[in-house]
N, CA and C atoms as an extended XYZ file, in Angstrom:
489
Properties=species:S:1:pos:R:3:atomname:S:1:resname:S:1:resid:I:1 pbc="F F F"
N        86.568       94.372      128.971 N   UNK     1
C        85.465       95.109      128.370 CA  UNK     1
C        84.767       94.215      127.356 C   UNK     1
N        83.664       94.447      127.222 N   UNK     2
C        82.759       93.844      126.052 CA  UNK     2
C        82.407       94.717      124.707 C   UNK     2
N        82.479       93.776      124.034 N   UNK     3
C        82.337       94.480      122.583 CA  UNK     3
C        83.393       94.604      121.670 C   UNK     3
N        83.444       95.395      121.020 N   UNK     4
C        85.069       95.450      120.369 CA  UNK     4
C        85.068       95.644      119.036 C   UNK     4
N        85.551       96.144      118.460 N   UNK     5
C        85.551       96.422      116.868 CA  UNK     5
C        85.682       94.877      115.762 C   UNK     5
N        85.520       95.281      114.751 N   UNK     6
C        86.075       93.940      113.620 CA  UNK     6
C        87.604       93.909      114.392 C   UNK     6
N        87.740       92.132      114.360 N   UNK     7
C        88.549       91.708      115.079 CA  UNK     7
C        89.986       91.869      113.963 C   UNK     7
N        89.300       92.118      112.859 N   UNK     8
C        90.466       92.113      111.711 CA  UNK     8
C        91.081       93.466      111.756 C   UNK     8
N        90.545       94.305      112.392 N   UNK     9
C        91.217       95.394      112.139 CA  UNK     9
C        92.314       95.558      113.216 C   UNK     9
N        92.537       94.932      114.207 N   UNK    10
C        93.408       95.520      115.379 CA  UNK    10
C        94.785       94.035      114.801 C   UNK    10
N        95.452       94.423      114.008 N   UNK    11
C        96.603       93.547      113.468 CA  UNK    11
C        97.620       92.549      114.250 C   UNK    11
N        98.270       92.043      114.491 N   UNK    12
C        99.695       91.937      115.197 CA  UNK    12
C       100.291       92.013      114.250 C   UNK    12
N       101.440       92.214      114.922 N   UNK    13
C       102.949       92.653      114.012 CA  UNK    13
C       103.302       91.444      112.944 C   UNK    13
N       102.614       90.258      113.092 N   UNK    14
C       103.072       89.169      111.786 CA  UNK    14
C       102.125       89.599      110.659 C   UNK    14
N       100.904       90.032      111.294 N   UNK    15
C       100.045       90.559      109.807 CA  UNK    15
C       100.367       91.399      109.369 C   UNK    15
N       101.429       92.717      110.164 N   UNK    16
C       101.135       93.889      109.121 CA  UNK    16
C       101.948       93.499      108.054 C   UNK    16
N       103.088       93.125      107.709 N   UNK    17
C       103.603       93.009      106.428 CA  UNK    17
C       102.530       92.779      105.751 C   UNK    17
N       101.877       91.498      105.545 N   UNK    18
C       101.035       91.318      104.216 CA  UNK    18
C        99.992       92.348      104.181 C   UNK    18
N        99.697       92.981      105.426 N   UNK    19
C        98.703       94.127      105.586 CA  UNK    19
C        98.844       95.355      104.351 C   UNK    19
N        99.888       95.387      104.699 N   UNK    20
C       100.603       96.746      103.814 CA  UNK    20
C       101.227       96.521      102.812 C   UNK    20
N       101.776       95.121      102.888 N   UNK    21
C       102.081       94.488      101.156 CA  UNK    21
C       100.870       94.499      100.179 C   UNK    21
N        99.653       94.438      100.995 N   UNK    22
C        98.606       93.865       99.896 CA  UNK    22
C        98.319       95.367       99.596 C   UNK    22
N        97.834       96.145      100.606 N   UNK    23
C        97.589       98.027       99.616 CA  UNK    23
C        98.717       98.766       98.925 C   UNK    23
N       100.078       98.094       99.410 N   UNK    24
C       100.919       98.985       98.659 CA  UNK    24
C       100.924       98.176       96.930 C   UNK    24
N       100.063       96.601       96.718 N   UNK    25
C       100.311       96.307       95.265 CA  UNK    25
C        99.083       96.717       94.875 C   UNK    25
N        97.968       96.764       95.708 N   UNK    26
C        97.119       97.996       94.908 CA  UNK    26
C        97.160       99.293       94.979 C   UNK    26
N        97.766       99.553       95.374 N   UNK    27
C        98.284      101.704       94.605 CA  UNK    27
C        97.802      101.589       95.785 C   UNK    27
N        97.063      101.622       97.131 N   UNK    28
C        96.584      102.058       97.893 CA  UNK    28
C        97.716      103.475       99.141 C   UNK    28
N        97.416      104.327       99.471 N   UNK    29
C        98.661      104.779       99.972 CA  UNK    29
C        98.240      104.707      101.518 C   UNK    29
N        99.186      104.779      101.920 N   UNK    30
C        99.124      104.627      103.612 CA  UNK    30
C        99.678      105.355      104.534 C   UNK    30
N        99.050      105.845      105.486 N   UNK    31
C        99.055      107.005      106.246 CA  UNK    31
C        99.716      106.343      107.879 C   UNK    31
N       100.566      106.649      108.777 N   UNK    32
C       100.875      106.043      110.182 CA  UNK    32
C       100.757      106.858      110.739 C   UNK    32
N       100.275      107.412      112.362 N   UNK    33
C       100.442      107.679      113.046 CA  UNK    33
C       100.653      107.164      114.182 C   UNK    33
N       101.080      107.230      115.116 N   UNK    34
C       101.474      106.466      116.909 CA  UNK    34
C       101.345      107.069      117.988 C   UNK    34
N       100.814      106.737      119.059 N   UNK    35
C       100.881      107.099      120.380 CA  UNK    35
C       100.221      106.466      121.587 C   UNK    35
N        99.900      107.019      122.616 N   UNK    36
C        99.746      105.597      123.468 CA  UNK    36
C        97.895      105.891      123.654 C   UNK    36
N        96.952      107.276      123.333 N   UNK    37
C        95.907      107.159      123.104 CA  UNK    37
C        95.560      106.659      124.243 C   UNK    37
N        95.736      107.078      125.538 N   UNK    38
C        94.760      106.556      126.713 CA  UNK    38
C        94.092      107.578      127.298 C   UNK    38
N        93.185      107.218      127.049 N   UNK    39
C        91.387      108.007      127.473 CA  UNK    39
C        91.089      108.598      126.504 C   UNK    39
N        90.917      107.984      125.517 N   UNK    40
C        90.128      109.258      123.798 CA  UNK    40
C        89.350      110.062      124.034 C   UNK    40
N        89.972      111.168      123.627 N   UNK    41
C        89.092      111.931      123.810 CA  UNK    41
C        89.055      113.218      122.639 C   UNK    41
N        87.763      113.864      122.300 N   UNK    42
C        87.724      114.555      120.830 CA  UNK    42
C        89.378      114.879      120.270 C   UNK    42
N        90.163      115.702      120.906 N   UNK    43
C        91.244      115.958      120.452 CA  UNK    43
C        91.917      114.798      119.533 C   UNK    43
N        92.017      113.727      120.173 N   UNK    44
C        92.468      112.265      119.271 CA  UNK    44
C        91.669      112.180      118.134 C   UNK    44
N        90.293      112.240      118.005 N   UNK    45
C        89.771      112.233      117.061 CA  UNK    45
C        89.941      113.087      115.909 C   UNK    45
N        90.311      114.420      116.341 N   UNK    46
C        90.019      115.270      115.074 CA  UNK    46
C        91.902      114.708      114.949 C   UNK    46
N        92.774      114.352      115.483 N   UNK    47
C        94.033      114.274      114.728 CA  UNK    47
C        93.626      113.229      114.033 C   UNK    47
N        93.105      112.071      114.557 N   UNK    48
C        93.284      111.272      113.339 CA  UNK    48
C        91.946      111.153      111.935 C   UNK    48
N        90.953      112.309      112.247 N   UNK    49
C        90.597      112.382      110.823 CA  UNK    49
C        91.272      112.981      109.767 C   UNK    49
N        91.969      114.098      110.694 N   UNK    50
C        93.387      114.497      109.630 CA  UNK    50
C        94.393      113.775      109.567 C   UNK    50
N        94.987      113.073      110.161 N   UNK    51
C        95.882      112.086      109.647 CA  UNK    51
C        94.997      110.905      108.427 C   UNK    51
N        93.765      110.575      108.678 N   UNK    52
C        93.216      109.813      107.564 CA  UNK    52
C        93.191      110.627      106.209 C   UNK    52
N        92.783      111.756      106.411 N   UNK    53
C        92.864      112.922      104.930 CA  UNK    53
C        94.008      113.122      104.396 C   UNK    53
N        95.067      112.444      104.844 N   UNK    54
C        96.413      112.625      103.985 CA  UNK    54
C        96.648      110.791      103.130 C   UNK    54
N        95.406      110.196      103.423 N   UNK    55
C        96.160      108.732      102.460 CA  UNK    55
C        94.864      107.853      102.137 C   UNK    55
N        94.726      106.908      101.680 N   UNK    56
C        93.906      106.074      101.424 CA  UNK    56
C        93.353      105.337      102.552 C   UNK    56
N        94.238      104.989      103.705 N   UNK    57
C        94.511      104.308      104.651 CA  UNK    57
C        95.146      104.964      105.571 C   UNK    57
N        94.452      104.100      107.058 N   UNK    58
C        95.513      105.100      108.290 CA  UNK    58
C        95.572      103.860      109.307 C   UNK    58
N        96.946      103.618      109.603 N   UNK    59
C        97.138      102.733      110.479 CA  UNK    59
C        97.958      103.434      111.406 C   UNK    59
N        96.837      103.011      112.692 N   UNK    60
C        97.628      103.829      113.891 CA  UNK    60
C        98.169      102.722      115.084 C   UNK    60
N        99.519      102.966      115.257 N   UNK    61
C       100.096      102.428      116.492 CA  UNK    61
C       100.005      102.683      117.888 C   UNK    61
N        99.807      101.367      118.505 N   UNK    62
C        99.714      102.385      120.359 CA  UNK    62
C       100.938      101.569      120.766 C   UNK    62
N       101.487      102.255      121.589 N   UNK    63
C       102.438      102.247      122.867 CA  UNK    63
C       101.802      101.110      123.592 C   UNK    63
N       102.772       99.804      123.718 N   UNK    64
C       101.935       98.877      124.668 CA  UNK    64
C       101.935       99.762      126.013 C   UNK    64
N       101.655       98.762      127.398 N   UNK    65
C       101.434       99.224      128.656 CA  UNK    65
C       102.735       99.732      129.198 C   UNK    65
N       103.449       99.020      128.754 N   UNK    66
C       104.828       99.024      129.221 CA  UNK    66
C       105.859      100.165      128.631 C   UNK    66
N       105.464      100.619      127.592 N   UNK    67
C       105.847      101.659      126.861 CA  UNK    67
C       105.112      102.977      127.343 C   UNK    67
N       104.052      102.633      127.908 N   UNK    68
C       103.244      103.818      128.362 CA  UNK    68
C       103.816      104.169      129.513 C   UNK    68
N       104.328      103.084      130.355 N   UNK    69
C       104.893      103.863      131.892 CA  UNK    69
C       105.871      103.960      131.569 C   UNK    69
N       107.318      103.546      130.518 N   UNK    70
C       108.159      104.191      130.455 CA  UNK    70
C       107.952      105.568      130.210 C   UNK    70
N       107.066      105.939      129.119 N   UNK    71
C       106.840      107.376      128.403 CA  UNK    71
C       106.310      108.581      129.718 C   UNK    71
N       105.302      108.022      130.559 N   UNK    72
C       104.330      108.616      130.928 CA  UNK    72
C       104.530      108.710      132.774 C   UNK    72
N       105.091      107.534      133.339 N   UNK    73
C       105.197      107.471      134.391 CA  UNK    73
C       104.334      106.149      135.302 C   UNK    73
N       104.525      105.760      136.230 N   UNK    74
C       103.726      104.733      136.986 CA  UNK    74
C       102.227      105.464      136.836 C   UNK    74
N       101.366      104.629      137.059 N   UNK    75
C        99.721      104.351      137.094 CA  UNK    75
C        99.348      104.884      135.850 C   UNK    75
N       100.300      104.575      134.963 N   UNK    76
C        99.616      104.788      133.594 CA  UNK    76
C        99.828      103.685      132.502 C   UNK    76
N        99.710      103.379      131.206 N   UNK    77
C        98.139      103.224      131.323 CA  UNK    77
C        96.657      103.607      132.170 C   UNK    77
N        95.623      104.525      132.010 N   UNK    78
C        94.806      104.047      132.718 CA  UNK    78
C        94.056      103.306      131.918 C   UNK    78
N        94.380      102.651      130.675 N   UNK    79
C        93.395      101.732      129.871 CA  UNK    79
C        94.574      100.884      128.899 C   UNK    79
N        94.273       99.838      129.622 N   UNK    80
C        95.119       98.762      129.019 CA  UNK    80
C        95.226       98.868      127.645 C   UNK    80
N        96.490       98.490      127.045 N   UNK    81
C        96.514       98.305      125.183 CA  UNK    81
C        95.107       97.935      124.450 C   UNK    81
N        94.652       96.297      124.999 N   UNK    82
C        93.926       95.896      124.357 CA  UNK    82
C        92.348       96.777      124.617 C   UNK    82
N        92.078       97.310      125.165 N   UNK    83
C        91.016       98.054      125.527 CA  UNK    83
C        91.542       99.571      124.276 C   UNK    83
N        92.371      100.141      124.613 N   UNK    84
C        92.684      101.187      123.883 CA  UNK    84
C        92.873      101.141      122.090 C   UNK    84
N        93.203       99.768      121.630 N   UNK    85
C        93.237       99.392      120.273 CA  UNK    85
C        91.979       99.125      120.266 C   UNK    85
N        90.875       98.342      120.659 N   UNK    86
C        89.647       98.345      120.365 CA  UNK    86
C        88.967       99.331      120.129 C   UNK    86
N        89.401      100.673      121.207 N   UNK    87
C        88.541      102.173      120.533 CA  UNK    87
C        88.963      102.465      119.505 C   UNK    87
N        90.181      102.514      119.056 N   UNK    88
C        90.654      103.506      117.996 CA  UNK    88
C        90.185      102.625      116.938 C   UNK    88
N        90.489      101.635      116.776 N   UNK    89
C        90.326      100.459      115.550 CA  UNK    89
C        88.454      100.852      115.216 C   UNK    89
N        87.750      100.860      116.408 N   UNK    90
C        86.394      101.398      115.900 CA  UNK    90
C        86.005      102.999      115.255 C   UNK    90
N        86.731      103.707      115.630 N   UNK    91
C        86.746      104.675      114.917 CA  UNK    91
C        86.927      104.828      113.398 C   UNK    91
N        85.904      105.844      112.721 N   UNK    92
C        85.821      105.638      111.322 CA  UNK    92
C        87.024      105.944      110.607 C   UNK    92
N        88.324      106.836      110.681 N   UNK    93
C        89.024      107.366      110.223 CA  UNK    93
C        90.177      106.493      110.406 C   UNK    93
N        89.658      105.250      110.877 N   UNK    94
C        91.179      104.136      111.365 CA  UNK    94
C        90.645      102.871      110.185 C   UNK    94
N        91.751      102.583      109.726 N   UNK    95
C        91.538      101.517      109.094 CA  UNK    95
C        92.446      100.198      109.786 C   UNK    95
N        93.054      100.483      109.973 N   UNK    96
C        93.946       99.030      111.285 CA  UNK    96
C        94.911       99.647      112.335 C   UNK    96
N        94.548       98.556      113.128 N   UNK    97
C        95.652       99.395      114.717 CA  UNK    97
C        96.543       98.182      114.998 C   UNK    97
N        97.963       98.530      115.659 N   UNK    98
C        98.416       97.682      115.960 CA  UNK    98
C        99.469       98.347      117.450 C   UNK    98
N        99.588       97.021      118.405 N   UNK    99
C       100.597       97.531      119.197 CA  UNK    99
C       101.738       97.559      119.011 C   UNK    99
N       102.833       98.088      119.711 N   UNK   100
C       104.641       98.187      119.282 CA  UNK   100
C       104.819       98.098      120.899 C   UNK   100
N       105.788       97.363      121.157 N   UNK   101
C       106.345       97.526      122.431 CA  UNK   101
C       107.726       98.482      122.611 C   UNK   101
N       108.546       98.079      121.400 N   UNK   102
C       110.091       98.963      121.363 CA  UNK   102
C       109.484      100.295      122.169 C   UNK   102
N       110.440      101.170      122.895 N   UNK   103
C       110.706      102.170      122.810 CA  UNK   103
C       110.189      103.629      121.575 C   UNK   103
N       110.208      102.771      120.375 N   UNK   104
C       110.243      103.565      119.793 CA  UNK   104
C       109.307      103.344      118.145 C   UNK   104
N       107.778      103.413      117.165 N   UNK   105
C       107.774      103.249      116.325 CA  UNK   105
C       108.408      102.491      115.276 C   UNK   105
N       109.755      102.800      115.598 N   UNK   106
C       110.696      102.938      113.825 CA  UNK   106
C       110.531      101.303      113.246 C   UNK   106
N       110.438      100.434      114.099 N   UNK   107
C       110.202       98.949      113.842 CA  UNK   107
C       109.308       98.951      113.001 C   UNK   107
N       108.394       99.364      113.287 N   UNK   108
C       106.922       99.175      112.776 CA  UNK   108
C       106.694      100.191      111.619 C   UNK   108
N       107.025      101.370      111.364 N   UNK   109
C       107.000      102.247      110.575 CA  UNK   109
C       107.677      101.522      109.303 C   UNK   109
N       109.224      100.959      109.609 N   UNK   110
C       110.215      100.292      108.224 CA  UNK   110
C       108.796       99.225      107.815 C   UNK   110
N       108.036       98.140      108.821 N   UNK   111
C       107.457       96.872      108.269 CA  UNK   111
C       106.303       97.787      107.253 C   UNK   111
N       105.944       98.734      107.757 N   UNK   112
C       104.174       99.158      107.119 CA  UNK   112
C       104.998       99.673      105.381 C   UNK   112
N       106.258      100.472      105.866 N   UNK   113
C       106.348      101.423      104.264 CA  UNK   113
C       105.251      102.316      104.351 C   UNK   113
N       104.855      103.121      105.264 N   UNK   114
C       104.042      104.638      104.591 CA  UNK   114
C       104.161      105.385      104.216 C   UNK   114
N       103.209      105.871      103.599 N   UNK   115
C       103.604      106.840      102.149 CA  UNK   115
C       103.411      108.252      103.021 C   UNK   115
N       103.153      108.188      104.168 N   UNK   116
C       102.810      109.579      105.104 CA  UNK   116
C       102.992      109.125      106.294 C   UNK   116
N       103.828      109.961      107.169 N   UNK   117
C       104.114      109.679      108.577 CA  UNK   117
C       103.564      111.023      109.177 C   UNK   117
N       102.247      110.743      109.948 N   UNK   118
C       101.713      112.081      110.965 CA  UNK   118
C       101.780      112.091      112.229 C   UNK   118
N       102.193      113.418      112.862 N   UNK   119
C       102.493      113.400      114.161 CA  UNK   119
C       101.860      115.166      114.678 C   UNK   119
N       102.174      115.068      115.190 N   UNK   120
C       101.168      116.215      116.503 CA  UNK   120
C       102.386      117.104      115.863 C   UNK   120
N       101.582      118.454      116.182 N   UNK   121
C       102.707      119.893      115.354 CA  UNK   121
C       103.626      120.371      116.730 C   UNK   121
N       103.152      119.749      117.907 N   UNK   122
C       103.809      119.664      119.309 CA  UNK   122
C       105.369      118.694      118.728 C   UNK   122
N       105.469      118.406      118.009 N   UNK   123
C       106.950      117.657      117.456 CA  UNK   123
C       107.833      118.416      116.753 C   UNK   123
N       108.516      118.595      116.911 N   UNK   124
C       109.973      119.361      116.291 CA  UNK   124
C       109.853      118.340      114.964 C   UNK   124
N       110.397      118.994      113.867 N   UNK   125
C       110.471      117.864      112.577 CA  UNK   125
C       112.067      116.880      113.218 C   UNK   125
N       112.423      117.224      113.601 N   UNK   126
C       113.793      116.511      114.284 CA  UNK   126
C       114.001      115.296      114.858 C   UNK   126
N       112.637      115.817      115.575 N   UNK   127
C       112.198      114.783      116.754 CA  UNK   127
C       110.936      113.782      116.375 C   UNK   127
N       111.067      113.698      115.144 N   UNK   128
C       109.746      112.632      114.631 CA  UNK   128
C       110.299      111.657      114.304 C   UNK   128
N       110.401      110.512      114.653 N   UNK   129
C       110.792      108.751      115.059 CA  UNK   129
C       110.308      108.841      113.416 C   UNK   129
N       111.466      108.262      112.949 N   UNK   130
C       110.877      107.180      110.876 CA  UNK   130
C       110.864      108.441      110.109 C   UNK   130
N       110.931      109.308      110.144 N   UNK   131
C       110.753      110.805      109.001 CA  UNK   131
C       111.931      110.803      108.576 C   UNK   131
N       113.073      110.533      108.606 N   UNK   132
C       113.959      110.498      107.525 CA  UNK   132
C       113.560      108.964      106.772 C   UNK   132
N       113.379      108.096      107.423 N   UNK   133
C       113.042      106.710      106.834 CA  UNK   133
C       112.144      107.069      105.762 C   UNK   133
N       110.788      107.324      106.323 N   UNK   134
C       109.761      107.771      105.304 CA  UNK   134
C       110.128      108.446      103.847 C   UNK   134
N       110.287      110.050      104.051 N   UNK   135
C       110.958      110.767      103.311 CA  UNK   135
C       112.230      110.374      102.157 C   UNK   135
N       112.910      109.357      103.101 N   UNK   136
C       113.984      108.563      101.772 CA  UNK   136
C       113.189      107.650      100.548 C   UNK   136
N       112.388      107.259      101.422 N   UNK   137
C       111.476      106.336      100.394 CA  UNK   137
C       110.471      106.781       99.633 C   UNK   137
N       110.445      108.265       99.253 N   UNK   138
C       109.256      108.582       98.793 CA  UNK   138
C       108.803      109.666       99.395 C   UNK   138
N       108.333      109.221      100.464 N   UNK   139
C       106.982      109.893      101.061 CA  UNK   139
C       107.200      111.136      102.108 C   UNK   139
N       106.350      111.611      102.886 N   UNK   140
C       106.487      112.433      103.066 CA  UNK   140
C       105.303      112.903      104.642 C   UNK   140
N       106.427      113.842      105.426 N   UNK   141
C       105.695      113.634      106.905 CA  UNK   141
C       104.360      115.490      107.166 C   UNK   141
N       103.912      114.730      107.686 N   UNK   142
C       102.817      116.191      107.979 CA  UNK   142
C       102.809      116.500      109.573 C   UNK   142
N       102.831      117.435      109.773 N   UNK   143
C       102.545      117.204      111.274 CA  UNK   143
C       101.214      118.013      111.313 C   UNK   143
N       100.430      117.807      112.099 N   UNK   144
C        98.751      118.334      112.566 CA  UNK   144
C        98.567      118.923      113.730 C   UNK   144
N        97.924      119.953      113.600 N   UNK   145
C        97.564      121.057      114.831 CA  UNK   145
C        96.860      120.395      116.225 C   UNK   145
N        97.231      120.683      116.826 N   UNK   146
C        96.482      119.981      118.251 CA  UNK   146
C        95.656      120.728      118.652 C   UNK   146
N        94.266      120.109      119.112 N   UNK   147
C        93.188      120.715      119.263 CA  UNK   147
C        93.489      121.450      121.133 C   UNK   147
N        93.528      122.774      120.912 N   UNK   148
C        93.911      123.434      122.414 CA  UNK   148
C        92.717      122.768      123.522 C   UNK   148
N        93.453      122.824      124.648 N   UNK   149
C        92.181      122.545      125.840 CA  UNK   149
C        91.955      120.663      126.148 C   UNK   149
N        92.421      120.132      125.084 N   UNK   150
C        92.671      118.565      125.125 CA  UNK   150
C        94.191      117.960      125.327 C   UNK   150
N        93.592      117.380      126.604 N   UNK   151
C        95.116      116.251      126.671 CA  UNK   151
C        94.807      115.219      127.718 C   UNK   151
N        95.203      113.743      127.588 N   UNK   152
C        95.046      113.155      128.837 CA  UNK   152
C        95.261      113.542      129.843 C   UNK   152
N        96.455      114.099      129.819 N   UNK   153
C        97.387      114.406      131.447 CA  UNK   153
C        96.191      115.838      131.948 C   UNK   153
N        95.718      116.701      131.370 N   UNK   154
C        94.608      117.628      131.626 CA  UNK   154
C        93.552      116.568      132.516 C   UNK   154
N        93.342      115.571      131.581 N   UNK   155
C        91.925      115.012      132.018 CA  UNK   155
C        92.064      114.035      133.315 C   UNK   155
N        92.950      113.480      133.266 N   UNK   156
C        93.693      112.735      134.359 CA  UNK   156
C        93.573      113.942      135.482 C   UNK   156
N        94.456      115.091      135.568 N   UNK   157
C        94.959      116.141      136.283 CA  UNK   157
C        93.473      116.659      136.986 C   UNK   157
N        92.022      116.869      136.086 N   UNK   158
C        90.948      117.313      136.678 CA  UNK   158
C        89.955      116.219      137.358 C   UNK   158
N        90.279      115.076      136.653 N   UNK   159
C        89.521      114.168      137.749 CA  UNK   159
C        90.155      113.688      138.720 C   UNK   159
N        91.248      114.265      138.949 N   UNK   160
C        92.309      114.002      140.746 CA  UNK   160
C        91.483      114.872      141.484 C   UNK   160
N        91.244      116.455      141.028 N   UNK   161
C        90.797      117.278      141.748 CA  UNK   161
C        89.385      117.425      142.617 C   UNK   161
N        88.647      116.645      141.326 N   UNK   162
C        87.002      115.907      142.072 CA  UNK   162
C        87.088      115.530      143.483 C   UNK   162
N        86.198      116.306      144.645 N   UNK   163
C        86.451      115.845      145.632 CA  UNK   163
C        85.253      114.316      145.717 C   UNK   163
């Protein structure tokens, strides 16, 4: 694809330390959310203007490709990482994106230190990856309402049906 957001904003994992070292020595607070975000669509958006309204900063993680077909199943991805960090990273309510390959956040959650961990209210507090991490250190997790009628697997599911 062509185009692409400030190239500074979509991180790798060696920048975020100083990323989040440098706002956490200015008081700045910092907000995470994660997921694999393929095909944006409004629903993503309104979570992460509310995930931005809980901090100074919102750095959101995607699920590389490979994390996506573990999570999701074969032929998914339908939009590669680097295509999918370029949308979100342009979005106003994102201040840096980065990919994670693990299985699982918690890598990336210990490097950032956020002062807020947000996740979809579709999550059991149980079942939220880094929320005891978070919470020991301070801070503290929100989970956010999901906008009804939005979901990839919906949108995926109705453009199969297109004859």
């Amino acid at each position: 694809m062509s185009g692409g957001p400030d190239p500074g904003r979509v991180l790798a994992r060696a920048e975020l330390s100083a990323w989040s070292a440098g706002l956490h020595a200015a008081g700045r607070t910092i907000a995470f959310t994660n997921g694999c975000f393929d095909l944006l669509h409004s629903g993503h958006l309104a979570s992460l203007r509310q995930a931005a309204a809980t901090a100074d900063e919102l750095i959101v993680a995607l699920n590389s490709d490979a994390s996506v077909r573990d999570l999701k199943g074969p032929g998914r991805p339908i939009l590669p990482a680097a295509d999918r960090a370029a949308l979100i990273a342009a979005l106003r309510p994102v201040s840096a994106v980065t990919i994670f390959d693990e299985p699982t956040p918690l890598e990336t959650i210990l490097l950032i230190r956020p002062h807020v961990l947000v996740k979809g209210s579709e999550y059991a507090d149980a079942d939220i990856v880094g929320a005891r991490e978070v919470v020991a250190a301070g801070g503290r997790v929100v989970r956010v309402p999901m906008v009804p009628g939005w979901s990839t697997s919906q949108i995926i599911a109705a453009i199969r049906r297109i004859p």
